[in-house]
C-alpha beads as a LAMMPS data file, in Angstrom:
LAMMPS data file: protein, C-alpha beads

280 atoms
279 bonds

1 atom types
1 bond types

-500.0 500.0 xlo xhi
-500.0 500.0 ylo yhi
-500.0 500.0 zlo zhi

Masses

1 110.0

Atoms # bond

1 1 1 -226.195 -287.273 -318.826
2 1 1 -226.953 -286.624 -315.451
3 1 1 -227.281 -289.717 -312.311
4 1 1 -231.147 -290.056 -311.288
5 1 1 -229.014 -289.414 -307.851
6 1 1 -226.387 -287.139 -308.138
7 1 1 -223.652 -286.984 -305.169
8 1 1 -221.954 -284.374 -303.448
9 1 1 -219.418 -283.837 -301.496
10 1 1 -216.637 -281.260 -299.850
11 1 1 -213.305 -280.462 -300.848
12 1 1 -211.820 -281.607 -298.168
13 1 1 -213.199 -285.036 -298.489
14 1 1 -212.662 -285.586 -302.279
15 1 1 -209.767 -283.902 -303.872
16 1 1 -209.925 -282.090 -307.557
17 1 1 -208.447 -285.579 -309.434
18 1 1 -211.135 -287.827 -307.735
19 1 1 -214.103 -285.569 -307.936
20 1 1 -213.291 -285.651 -311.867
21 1 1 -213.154 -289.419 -312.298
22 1 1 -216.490 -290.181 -309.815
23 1 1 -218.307 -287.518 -311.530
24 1 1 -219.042 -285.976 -307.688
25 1 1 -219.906 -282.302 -307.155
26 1 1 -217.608 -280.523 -304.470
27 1 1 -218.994 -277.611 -302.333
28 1 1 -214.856 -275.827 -301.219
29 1 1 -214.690 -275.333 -297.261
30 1 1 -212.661 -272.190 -296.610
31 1 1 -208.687 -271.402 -295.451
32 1 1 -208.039 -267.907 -293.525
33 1 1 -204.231 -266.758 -294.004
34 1 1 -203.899 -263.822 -292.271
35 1 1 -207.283 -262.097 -292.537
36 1 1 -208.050 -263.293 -296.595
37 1 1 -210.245 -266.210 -296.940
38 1 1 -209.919 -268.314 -299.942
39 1 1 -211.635 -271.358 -301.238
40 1 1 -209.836 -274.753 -300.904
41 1 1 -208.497 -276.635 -303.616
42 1 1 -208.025 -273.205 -305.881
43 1 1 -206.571 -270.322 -304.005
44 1 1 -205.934 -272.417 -300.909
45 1 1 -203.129 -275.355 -301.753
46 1 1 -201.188 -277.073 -299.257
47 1 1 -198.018 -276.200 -300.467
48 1 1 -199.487 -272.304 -299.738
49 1 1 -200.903 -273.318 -296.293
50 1 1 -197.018 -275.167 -295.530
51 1 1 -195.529 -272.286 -296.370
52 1 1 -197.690 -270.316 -294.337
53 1 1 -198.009 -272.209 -291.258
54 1 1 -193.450 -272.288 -291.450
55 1 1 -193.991 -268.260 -290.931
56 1 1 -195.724 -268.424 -288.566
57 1 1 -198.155 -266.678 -290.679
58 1 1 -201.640 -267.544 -288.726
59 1 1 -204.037 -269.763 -290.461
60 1 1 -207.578 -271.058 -289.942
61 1 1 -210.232 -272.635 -291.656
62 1 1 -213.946 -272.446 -291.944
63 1 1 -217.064 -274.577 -293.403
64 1 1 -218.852 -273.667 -296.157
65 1 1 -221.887 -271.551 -295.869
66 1 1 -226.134 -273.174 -296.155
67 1 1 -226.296 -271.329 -299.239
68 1 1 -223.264 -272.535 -300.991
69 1 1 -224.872 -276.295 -300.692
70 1 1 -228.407 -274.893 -301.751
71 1 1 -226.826 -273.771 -305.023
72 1 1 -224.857 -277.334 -305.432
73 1 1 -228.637 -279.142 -304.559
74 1 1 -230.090 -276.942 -307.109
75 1 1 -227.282 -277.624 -309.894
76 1 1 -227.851 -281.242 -309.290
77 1 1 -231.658 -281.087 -309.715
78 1 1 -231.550 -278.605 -313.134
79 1 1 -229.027 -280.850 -314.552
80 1 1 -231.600 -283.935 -314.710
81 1 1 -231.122 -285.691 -311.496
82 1 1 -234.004 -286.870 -308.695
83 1 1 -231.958 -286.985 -305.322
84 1 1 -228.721 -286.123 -304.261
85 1 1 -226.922 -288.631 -301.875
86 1 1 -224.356 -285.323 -299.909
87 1 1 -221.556 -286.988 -297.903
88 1 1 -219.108 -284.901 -295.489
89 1 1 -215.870 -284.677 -293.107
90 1 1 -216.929 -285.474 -289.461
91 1 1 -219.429 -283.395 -288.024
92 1 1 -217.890 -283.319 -284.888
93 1 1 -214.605 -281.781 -286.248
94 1 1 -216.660 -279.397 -288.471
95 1 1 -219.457 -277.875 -289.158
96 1 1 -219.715 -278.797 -293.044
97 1 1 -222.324 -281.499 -292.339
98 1 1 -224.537 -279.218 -290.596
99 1 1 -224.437 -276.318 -293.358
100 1 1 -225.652 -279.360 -295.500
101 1 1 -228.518 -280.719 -293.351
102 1 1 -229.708 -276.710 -293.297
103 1 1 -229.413 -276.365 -296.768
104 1 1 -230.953 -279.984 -297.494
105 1 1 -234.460 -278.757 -295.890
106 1 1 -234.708 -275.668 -298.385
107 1 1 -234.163 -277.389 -301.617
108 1 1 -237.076 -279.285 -303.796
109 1 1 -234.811 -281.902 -304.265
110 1 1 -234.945 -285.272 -301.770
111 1 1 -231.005 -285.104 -300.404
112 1 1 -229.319 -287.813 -298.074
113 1 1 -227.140 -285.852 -296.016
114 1 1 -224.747 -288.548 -294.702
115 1 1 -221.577 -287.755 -292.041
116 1 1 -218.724 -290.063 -292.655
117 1 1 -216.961 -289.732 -289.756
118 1 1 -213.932 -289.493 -291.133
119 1 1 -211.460 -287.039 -292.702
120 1 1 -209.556 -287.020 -295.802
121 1 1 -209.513 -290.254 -297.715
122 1 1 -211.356 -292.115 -294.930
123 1 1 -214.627 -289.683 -296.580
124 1 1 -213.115 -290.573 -299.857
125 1 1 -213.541 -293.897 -299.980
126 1 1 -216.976 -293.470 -298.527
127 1 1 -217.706 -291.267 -301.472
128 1 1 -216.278 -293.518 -304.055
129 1 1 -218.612 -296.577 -302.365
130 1 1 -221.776 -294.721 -302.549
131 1 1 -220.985 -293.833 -306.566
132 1 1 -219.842 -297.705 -307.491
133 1 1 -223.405 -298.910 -305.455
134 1 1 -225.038 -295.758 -307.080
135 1 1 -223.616 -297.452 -310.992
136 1 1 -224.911 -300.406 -309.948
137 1 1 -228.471 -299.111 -309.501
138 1 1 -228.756 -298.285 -305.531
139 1 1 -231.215 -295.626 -304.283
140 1 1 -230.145 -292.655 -302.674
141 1 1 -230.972 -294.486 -299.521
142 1 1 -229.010 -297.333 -300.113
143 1 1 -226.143 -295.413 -301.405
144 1 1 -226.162 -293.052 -298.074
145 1 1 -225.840 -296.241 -296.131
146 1 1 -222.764 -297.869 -298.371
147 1 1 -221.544 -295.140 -297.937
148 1 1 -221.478 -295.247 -293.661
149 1 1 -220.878 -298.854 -293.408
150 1 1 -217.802 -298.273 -295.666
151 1 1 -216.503 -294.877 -293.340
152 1 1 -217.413 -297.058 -290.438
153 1 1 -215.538 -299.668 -290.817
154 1 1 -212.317 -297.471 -292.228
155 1 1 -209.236 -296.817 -289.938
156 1 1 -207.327 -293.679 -290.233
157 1 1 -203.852 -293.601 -288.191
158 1 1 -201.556 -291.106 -288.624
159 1 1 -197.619 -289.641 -287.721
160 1 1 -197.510 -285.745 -286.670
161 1 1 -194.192 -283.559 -286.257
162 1 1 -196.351 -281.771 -283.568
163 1 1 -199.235 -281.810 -281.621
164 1 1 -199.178 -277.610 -282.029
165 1 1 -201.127 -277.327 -285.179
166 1 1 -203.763 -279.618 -283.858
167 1 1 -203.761 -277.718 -280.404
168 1 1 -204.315 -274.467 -282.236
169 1 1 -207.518 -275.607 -284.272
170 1 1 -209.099 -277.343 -281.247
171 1 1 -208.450 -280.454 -281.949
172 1 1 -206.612 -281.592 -279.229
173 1 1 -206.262 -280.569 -275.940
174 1 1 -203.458 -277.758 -274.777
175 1 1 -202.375 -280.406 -271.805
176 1 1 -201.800 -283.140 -274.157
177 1 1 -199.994 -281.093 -276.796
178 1 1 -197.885 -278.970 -273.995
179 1 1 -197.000 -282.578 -272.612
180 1 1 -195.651 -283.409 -276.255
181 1 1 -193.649 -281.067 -276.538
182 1 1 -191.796 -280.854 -272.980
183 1 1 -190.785 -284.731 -273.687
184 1 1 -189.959 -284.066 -277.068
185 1 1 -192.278 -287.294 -278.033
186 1 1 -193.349 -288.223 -281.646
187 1 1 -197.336 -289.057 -281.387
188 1 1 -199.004 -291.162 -283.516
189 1 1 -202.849 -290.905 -283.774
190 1 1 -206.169 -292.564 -284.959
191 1 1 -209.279 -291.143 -286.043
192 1 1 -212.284 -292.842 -283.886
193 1 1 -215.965 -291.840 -283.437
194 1 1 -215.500 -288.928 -285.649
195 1 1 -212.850 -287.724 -283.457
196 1 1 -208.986 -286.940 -283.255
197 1 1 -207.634 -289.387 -280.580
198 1 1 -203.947 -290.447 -279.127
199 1 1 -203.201 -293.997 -280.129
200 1 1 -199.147 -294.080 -278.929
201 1 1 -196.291 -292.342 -278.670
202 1 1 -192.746 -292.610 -279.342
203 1 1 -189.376 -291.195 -278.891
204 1 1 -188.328 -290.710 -282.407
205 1 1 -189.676 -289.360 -285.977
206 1 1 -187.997 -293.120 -287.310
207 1 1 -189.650 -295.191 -284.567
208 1 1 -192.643 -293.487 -284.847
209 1 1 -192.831 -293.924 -288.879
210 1 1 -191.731 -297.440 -288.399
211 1 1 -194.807 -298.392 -285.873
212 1 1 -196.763 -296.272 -288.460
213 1 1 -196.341 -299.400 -290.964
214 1 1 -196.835 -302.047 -287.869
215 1 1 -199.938 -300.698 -287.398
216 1 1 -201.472 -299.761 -291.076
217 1 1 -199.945 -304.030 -291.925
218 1 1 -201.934 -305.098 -288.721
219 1 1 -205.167 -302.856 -289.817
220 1 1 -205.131 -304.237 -293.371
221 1 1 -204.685 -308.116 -292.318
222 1 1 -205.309 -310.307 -295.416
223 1 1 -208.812 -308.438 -296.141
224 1 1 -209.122 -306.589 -299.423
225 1 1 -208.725 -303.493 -298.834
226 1 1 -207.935 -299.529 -300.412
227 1 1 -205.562 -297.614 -298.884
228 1 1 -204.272 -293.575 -298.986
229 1 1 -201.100 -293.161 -297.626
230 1 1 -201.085 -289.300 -297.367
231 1 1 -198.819 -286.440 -296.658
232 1 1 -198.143 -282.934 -296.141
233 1 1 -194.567 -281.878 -297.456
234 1 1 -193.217 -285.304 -296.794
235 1 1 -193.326 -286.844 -299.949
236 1 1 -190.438 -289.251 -299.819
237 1 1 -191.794 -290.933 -296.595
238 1 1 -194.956 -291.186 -297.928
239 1 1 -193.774 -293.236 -301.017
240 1 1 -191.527 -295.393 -298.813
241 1 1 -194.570 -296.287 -296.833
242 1 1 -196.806 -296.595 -299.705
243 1 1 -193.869 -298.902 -301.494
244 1 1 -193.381 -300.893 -298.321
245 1 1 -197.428 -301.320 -298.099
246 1 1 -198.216 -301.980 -301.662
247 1 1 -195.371 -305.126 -300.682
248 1 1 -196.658 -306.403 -297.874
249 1 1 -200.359 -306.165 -297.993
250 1 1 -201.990 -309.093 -299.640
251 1 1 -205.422 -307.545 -300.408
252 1 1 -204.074 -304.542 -301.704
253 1 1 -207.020 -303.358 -304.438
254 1 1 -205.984 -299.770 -304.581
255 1 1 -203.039 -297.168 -303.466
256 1 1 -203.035 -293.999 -303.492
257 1 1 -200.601 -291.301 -302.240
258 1 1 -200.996 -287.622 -301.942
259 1 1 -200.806 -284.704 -300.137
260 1 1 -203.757 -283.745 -297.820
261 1 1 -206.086 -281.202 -298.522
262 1 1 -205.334 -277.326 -297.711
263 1 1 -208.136 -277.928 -294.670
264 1 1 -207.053 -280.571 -293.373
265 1 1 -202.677 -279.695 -293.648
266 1 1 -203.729 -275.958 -291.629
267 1 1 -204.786 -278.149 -288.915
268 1 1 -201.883 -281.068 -288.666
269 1 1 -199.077 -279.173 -289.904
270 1 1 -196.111 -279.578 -292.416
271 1 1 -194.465 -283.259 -292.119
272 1 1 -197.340 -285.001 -291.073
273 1 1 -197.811 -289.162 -292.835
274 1 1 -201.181 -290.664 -292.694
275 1 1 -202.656 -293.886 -293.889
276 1 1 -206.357 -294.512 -294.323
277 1 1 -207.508 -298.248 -294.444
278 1 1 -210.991 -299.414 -296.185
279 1 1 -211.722 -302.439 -296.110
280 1 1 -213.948 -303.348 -299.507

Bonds

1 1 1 2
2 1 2 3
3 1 3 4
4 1 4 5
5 1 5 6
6 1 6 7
7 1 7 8
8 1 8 9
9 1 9 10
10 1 10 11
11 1 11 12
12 1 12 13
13 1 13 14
14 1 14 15
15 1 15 16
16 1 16 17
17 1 17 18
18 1 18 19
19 1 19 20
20 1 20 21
21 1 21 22
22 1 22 23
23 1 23 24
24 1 24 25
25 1 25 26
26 1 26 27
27 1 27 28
28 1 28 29
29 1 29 30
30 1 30 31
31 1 31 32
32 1 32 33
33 1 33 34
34 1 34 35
35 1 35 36
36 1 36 37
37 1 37 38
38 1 38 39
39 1 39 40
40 1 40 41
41 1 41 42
42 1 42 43
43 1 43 44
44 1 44 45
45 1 45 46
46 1 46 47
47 1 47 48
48 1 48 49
49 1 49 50
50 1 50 51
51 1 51 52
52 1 52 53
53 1 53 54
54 1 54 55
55 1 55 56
56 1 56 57
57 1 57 58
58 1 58 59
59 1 59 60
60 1 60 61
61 1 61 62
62 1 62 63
63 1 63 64
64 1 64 65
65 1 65 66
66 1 66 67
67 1 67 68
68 1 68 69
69 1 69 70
70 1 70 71
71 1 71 72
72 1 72 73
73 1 73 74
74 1 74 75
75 1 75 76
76 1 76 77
77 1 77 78
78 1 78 79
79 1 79 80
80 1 80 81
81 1 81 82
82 1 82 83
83 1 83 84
84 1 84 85
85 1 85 86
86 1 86 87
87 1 87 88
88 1 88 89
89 1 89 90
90 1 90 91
91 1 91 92
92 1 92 93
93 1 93 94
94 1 94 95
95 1 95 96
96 1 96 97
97 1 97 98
98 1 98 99
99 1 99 100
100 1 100 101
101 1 101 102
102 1 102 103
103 1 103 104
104 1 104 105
105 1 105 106
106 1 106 107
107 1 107 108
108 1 108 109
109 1 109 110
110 1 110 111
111 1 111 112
112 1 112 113
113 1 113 114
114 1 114 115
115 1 115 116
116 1 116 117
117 1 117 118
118 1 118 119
119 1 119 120
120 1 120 121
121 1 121 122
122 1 122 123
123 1 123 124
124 1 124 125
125 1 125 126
126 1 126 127
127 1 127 128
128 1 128 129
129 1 129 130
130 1 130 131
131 1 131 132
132 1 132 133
133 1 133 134
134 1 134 135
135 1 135 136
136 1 136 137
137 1 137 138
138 1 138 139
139 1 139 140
140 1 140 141
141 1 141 142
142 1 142 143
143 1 143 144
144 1 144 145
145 1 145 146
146 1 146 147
147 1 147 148
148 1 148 149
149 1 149 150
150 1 150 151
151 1 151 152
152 1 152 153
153 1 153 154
154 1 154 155
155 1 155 156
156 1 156 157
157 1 157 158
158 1 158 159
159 1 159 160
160 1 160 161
161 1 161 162
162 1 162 163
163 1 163 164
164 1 164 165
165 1 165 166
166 1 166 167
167 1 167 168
168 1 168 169
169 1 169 170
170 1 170 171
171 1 171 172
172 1 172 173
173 1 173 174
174 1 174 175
175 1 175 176
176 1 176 177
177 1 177 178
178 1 178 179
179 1 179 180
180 1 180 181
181 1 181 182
182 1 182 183
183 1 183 184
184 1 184 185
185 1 185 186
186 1 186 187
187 1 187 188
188 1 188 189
189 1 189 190
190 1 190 191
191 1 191 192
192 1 192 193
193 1 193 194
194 1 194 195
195 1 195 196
196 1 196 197
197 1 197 198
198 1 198 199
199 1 199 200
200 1 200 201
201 1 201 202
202 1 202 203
203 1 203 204
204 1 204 205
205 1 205 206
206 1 206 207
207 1 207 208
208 1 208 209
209 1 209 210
210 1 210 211
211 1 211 212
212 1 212 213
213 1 213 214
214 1 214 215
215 1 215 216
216 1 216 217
217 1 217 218
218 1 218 219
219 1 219 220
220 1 220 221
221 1 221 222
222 1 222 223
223 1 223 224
224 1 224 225
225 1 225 226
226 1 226 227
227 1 227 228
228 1 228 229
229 1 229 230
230 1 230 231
231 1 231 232
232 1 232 233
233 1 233 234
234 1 234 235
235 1 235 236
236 1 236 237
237 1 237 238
238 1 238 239
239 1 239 240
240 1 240 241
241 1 241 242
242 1 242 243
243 1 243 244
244 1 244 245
245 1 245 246
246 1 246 247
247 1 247 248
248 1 248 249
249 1 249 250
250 1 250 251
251 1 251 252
252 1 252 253
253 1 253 254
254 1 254 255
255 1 255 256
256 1 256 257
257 1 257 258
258 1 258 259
259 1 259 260
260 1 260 261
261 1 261 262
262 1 262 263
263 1 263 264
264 1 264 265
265 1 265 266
266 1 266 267
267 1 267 268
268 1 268 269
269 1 269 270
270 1 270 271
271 1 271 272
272 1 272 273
273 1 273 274
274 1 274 275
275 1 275 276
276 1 276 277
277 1 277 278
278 1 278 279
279 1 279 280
């Protein structure tokens, strides 16, 4: 049986596995490899997108299109449900939440069109609030806002190999990434305002990892709190820092570790470690 408010979301928010278990519709964004487009999460991987960004090979990404959203609105509404509470990867990194906005006004159906913010996990966990108020008999309105409060107050920091990747999708500057890479410096990075900032760098992948866990430990305090540790083709890092977390943080409610999404590993490149932080 359908929710009176069904939610929706991206892929690149909320993975295959966690769509599945919150019962949330996902509308793919799109990965270019070469000149073929393909849908995230099916023919776009991240293992695929590794492999093609260590070629060389040249890879992009794009948002879904209005009408792809219209048909996930319309799904929602045929399939029993009253509103639709839609919640998205930061607008200003993409323009996912404003093909959902456009498609919200054509549809019957009331939708919340909420940006997070946030990317990855840090829209996951937004997601996963607005179901668990949504079970507990929220309105779409009330939902939508559980749902900001919790992205809010999330802090993403993560480790890259290179600034390149970033550079090459926009999402840095070509100073700042140039500057990287002349003093061969490890940066690590945070996620603020919707935005891809510099928090520090350091001299080495080990330092740099190391101040990684400093930083996620000092984030996390003694609040309860969820955390992602996540990774693109560095899997044994990322279960040493999600071992060393699960350890140390004293509010721990629930870990997960796994690789980004195919969007989001075309645009920080193989190697990278992040860890998302929400506080519940």
């Amino acid at each position: 049986m359908a929710r009176a408010v069904a939610v929706v979301s991206d892929t690149s928010s909320v993975g295959a596995d966690l769509a599945q278990r919150l019962d949330v519709s996902t509308v793919p964004l799109h990965v270019v490899i070469r000149t073929r487009s393909y849908d995230e999460g099916s023919d776009a991987t991240p293992e695929r997108v590794a492999a093609a960004l260590r070629e060389h090979t040249p890879v992009s990404t794009s948002r879904p299109a209005p009408e792809a959203f219209v048909t996930a609105y319309e799904q929602a509404a045929a399939a029993g449900s009253e509103s639709v509470v839609s919640i998205h990867l930061s607008g200003d990194a993409s323009g996912t939440f404003e093909a959902a906005q456009i498609a919200a006004r054509r549809v019957a159906i009331p939708v919340e069109v909420v940006d997070s913010r946030q990317f990855g996990m840090g829209a996951g966990f937004a997601v996963q609030s607005a179901v668990e108020a949504l079970d507990k008999g929220a309105t779409a309105a009330e939902a939508a806002e559980v749902a900001r409060v919790r992205a809010a107050e999330t802090t993403v920091l993560f480790y890259v190999d290179t600034l390149e990747f970033l550079r090459r999708g926009g999402r840095v500057g070509t100073t700042a990434a140039l500057v990287g890479s002349a003093l061969a410096v490890k940066p690590l990075l945070q996620v603020k305002d919707g935005r891809i900032v510099p928090l520090e760098k350091v001299r080495t992948a080990s330092k740099a990892l190391a101040r990684l866990e400093d930083l996620a430990l000092a984030a996390a305090g003694d609040r309860a709190v969820d955390i992602a540790v996540s990774h693109l083709d560095n899997n044994d890092r990322a279960q040493t820092l999600g071992a060393a977390l699960a350890e140390k943080v004293p509010g721990l409610h629930e870990l997960v570790v796994s690789q980004v999404g195919a969007v989001i590993a075309a645009h920080v490149g193989p190697g990278v470690l992040g860890v998302v932080l929400a506080p519940r």
